[in-house]
C-alpha positions in Angstrom: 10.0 88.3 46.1 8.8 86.3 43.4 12.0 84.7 42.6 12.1 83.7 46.1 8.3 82.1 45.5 9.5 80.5 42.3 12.7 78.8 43.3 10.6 77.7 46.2 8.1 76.0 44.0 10.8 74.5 41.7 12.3 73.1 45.0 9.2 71.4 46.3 8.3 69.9 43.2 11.9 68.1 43.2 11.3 66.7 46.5 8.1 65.6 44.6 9.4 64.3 41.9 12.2 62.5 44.7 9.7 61.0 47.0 7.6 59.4 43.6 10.8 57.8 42.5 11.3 56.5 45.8 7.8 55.4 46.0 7.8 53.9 42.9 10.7 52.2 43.1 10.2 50.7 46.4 6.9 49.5 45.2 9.1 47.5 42.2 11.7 46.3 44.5 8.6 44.8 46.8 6.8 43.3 43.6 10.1 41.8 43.1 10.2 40.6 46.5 7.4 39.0 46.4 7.6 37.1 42.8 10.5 35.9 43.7 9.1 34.4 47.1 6.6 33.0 44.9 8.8 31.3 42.5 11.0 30.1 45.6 8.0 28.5 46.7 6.6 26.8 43.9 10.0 25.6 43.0 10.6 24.3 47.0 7.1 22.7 46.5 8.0 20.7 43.0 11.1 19.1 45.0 8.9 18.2 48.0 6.1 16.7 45.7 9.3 14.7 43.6 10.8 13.8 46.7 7.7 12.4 48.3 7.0 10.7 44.9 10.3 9.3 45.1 10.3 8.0 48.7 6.5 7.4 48.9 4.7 7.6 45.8 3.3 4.9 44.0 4.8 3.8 40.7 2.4 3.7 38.1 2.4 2.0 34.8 0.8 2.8 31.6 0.2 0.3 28.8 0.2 0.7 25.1 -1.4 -2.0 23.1 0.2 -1.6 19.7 -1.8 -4.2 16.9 -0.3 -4.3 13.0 -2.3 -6.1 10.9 -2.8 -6.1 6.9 -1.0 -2.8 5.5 -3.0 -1.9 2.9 -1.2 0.5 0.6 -2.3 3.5 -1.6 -2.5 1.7 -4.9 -4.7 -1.3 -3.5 -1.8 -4.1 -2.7 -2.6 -6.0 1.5 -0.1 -8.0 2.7 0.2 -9.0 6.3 3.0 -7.0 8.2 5.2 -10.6 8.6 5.2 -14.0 6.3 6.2 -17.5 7.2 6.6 -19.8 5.2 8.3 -23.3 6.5 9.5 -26.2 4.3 10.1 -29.3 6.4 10.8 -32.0 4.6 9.6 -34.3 6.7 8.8 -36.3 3.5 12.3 -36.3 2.1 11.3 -34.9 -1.3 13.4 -31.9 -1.4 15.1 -28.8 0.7 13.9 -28.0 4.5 13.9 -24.1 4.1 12.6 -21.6 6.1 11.3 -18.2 4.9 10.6 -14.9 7.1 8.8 -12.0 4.8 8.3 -8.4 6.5 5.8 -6.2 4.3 6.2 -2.6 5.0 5.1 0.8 3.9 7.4 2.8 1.6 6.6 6.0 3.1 4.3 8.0 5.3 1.8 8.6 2.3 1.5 4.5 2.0 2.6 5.0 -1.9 3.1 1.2 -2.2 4.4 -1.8 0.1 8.4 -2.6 0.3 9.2 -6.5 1.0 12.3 -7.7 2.5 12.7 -11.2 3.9 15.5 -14.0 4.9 15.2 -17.3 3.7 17.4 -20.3 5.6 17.9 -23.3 3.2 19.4 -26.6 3.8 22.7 -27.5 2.4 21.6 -31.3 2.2 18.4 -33.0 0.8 18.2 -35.8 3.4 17.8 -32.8 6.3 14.3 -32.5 8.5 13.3 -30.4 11.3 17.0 -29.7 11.7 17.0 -26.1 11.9 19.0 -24.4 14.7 20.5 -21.3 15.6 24.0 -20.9 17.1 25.2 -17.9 19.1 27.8 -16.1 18.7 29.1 -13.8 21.5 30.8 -10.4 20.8 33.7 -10.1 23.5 34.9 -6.2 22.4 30.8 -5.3 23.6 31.6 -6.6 27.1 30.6 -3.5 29.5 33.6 -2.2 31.9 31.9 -1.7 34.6 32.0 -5.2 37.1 27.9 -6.1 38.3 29.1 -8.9 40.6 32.1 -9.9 42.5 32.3 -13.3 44.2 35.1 -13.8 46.8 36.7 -16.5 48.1 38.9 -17.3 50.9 39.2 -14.7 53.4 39.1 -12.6 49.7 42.1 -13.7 48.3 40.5 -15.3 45.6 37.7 -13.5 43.6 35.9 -13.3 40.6 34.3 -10.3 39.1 31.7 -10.5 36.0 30.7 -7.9 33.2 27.8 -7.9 31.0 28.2 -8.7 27.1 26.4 -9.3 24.3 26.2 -11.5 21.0 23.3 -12.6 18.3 22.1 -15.4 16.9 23.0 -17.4 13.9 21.6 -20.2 11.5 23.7 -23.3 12.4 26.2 -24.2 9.7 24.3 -26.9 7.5 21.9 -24.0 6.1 22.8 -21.3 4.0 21.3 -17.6 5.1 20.2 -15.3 2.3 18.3 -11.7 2.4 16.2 -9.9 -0.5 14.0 -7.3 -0.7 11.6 -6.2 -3.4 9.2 -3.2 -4.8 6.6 -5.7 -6.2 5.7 -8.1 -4.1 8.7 -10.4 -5.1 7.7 -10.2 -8.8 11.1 -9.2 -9.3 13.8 -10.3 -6.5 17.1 -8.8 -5.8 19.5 -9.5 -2.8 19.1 -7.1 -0.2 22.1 -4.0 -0.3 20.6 -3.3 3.1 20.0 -6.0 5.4 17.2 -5.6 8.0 18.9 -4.2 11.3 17.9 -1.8 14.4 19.0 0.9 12.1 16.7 0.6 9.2 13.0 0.2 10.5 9.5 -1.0 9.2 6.8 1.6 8.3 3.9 -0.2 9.5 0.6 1.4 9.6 -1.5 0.8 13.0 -4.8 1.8 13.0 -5.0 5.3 11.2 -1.9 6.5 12.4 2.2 5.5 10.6 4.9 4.0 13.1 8.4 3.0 12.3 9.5 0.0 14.3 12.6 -0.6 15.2 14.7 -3.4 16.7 15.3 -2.4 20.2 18.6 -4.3 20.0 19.9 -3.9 24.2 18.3 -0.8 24.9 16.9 -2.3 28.1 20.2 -2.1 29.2 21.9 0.8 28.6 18.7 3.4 28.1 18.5 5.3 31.5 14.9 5.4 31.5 14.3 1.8 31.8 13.4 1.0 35.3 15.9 -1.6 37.4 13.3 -3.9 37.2 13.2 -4.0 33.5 16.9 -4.1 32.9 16.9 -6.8 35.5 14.2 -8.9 33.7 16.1 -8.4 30.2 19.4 -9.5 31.2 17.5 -12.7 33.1 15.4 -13.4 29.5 18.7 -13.3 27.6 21.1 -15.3 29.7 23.3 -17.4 27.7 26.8 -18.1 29.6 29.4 -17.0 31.5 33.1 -17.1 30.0 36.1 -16.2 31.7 38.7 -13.8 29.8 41.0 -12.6 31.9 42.8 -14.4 34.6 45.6 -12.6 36.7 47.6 -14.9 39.3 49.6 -12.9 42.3 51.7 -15.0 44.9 48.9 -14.3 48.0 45.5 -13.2 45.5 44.4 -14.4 42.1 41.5 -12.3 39.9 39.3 -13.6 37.3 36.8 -11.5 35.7 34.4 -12.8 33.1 31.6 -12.2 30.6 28.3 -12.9 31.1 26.6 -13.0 27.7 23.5 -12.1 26.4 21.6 -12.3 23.6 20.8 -8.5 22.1 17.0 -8.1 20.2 16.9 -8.1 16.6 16.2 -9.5 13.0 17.7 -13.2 14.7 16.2 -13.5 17.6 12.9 -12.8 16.3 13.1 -15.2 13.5 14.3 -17.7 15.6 11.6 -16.6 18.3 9.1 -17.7 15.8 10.4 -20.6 14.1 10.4 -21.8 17.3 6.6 -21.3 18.1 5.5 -23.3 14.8 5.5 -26.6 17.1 1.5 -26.1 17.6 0.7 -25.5 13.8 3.1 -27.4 11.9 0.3 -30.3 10.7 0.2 -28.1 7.2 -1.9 -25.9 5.4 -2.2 -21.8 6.0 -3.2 -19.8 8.1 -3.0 -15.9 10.1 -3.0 -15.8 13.5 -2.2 -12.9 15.7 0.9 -13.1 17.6 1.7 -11.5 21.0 5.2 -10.4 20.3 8.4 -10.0 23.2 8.7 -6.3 23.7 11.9 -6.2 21.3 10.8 -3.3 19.2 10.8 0.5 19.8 8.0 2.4 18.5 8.2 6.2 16.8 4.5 7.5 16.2 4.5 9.5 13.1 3.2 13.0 13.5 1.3 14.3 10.2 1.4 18.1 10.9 4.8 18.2 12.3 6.0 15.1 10.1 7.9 14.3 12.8 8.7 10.8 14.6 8.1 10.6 18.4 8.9 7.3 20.4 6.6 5.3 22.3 8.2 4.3 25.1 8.9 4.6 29.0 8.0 8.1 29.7 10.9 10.1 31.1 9.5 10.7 34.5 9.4 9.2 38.2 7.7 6.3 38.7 5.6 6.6 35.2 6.5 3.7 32.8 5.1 2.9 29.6 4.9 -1.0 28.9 4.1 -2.0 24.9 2.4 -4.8 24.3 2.4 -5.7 20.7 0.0 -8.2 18.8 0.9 -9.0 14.7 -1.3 -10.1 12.4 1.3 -13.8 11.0 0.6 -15.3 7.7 1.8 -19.2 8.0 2.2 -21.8 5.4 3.7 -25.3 6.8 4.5 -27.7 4.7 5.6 -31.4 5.5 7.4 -31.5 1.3 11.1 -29.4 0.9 11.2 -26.7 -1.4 11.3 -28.4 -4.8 11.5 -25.5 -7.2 12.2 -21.6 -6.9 8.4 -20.8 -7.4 7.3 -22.4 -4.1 9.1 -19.8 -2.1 8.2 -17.0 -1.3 10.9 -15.2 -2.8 10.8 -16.6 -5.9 14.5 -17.8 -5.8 16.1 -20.7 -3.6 19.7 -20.0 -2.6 19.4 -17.1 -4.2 19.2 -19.1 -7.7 16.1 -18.2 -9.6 16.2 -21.3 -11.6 16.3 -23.6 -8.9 14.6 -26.6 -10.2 14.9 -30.6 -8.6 11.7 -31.5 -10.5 11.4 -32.6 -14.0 8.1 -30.2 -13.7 8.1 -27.1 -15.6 4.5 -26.2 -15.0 3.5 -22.9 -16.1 4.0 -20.6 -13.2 6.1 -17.4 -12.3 9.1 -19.8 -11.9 10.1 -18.6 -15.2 10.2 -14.8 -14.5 14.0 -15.6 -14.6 15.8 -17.9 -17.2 15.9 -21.2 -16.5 18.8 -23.0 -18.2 17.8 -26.8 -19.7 20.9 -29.5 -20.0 19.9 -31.4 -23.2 21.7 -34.4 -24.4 21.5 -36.0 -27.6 19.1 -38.6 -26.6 16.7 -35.0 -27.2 17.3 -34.9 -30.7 16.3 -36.6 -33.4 17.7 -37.4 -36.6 17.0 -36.8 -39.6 18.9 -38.0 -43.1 20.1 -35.3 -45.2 22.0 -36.6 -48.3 24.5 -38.5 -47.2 25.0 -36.3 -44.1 22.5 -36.5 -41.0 21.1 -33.2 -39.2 19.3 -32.9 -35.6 15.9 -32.4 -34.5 14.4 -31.5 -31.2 12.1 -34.4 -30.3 8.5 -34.3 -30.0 8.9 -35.5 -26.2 11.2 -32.8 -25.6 8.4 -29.9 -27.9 6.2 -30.8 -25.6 7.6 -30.5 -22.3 9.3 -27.2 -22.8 7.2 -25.9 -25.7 5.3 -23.7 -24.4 8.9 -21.7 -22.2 10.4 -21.4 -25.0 10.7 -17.7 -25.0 12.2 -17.9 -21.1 14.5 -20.9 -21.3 17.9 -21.1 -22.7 19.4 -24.7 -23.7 22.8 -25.9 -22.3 23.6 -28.8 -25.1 26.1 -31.3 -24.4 25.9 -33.6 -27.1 27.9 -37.0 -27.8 28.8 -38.0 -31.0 31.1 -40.5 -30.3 28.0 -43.6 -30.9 27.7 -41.4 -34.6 31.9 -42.4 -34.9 31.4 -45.5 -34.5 28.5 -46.1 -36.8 30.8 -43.7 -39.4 27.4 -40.9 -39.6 28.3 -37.9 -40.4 26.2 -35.8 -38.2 26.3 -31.9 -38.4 26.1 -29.4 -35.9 22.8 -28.2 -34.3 21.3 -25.4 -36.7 18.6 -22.4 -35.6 16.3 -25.2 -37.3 17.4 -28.1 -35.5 16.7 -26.1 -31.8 13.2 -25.0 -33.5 13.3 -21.3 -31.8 14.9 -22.3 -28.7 17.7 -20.4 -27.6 21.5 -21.4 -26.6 22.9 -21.0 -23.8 26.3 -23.0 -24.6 27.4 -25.7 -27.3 29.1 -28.7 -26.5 30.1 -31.3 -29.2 32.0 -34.2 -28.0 33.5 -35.8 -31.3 36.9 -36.6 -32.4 36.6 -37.0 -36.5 35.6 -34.5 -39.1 
């Protein structure tokens, strides 16, 4: 009998232990149920709220106002972000040259400012106000894809265009030359790596570190630049059509063409503001702040993260992010040509350091390089010694070059042919004869002794 009462407990409490299973698991299953009804339905309610942003929502735009004016750098040295400095020659007296400067942090911690700049001199002295840039298309960037066919003639005839690109280039009577420096130009050496949308400028804005880059033809090719955008970029950057392929059937003929257009960077903005000088070019310096095209992209440096993030159009429907950007522009216009290698900015001409068409050797930073002096004999004097004659610097010469003589070298070209002729023996210059002035070559024209 009790077996019997114990084998019927043990059976009822598996049908209990059954049925709260069941229960249990039916109350999972409708949990399941219904978070997955709920995700259904958010989900079904972010597509109807895209949708209806898409087909009925209004677009909105955001701005950023992006302003760079002086970097100021950990150790103390301000510069403003960009330079100009514009040589005209309008009175004849020298080079026209035109200098762009960009003044940029080293690093996120502002250690010091890094210079680079490109200076475009003229190859001719009599040149004025004839700077000009020339473009120069790149036909293996032309995009496959056709944006515009025209037919003719029932469509036997038609014409189908593709979007390329090219830069800008000084014309050919300049000469184009890039530096860069640690100190302010102090020191000069050409730039091993030229200023392009790869390499940007650390400029500080506000509290906050941004590299800038050029944005090259992003506007084209980034998807998240609205039609409108792309539309108003190729429109700004027109330059020509040019047909390069031409194929000729007995009933049809095809042309298709490039349409070029110039791409943002280093050029274009150079010639950009060369060619907004017009207002200020009656002379003297001055800063003024610039409204810039919208050629640069901007990455916001992130001082926890010390990461980069870009400042641009936000990659969402109908949200786009506009930059306007204002620079803080040193000018100098000057109606003289460059005369001498300390007047630019870079401290060289040509990239010649020594660059001199004065006869004025004032005391200035001109002679952080060597300059090199042609002397004649008509610098010397002489001086009887026995029956032979030796050389002296004159006092004219002492006292024009004095005061360089540890940063000049002389390059002597000396006649002695009058000295023949008048049967002097005259000897060779001696470490007294140059009084402390050093050589930088010796030559004697003589044809006795």
């Amino acid at each position: 009998m009790s077996k019997n009462k114990k084998h019927y407990k043990d059976s009822n409490n598996k049908h209990k232990n059954i049925n709260s299973q069941k229960h249990k698991g039916s109350v999972l299953k409708n949990f399941a149920m219904v978070l997955l009804a709920l995700i259904i339905t958010v989900c079904f309610g972010i597509d109807i709220w895209y949708f209806w942003i898409v087909l009925f929502g209004p677009e909105k735009i955001t701005s950023t106002t992006l302003k760079v004016d002086f970097q100021v750098s950990a150790d103390g040295n301000k510069e403003p972000a960009i330079e100009i400095k514009y040589f005209s020659n309008e009175n004849k007296n020298g080079l026209e040259c035109y200098e762009v400067k960009y003044n940029y942090m080293m690093d996120e911690n502002k250690s010091q400012l890094i210079s680079k700049g490109i200076q475009y001199t003229s190859l001719a002295k009599n040149t004025s106000n004839s700077l000009s840039w020339i473009f120069y298309k790149d036909p293996s960037s032309a995009d496959s894809n056709v944006y515009k066919t025209d037919k003719k003639g029932w469509g036997l005839t038609q014409s189908k265009y593709h979007n390329a690109f090219g830069t800008f280039e000084i014309n050919n009577s300049f000469n184009k030359k890039e530096y860069q420096s640690a100190d302010n130009f102090k020191t000069v050496i050409n730039s091993v790596n030229p200023i392009d949308s790869s390499n940007g400028f650390k400029w500080e804005m506000g509290s906050d570190i941004y590299e800038v880059k050029f944005r090259k033809n992003n506007d084209y090719y980034d998807s998240k630049v609205k039609e409108e955008k792309k539309e108003a970029y190729l429109n700004n950057t027109y330059q020509f059509d040019e047909r390069v392929k031409w194929d000729y059937y007995m009933f049809y003929d095809e042309s298709h063409y490039n349409t070029y257009h110039c791409i943002y960077d280093v050029n274009y903005l150079n010639k950009t503001l060369y060619e907004s000088l017009d207002p200020v070019k009656n002379g003297g310096t001055q800063t003024l702040i610039y409204e810039l095209p919208d050629i640069f992209d901007y990455y916001k440096y992130d001082k926890e993260s010390k990461n980069y993030s870009e400042v641009r159009e936000t990659d969402s429907t109908k949200l786009t992010n506009e930059i306007n950007n204002y620079y803080a522009i040193r000018l100098t216009i000057l109606k003289d040509g460059i005369t001498k290698a300390s007047e630019s900015l870079f401290g060289t001409v040509d990239g010649n350091s020594t660059f001199n068409l004065t006869d004025d050797y004032e005391k200035t930073d001109y002679f952080v390089g060597r300059a090199v002096i042609d002397v004649s004999i008509n610098d010397f004097d002489l001086i009887k010694n026995n029956e032979t004659y030796d050389l002296l610097l004159n006092e004219a010469f002492i006292k024009k070059y004095g005061d360089y003589k540890s940063n000049i070298f002389l390059n002597l070209n000396l006649d002695y042919s009058n000295f023949e002729k008048q049967n002097l023996h005259v000897n060779e210059p001696t470490k007294q004869s140059l009084q402390g002035f050093k050589v930088y070559k010796l030559n004697i024209n003589k044809t006795y002794y």
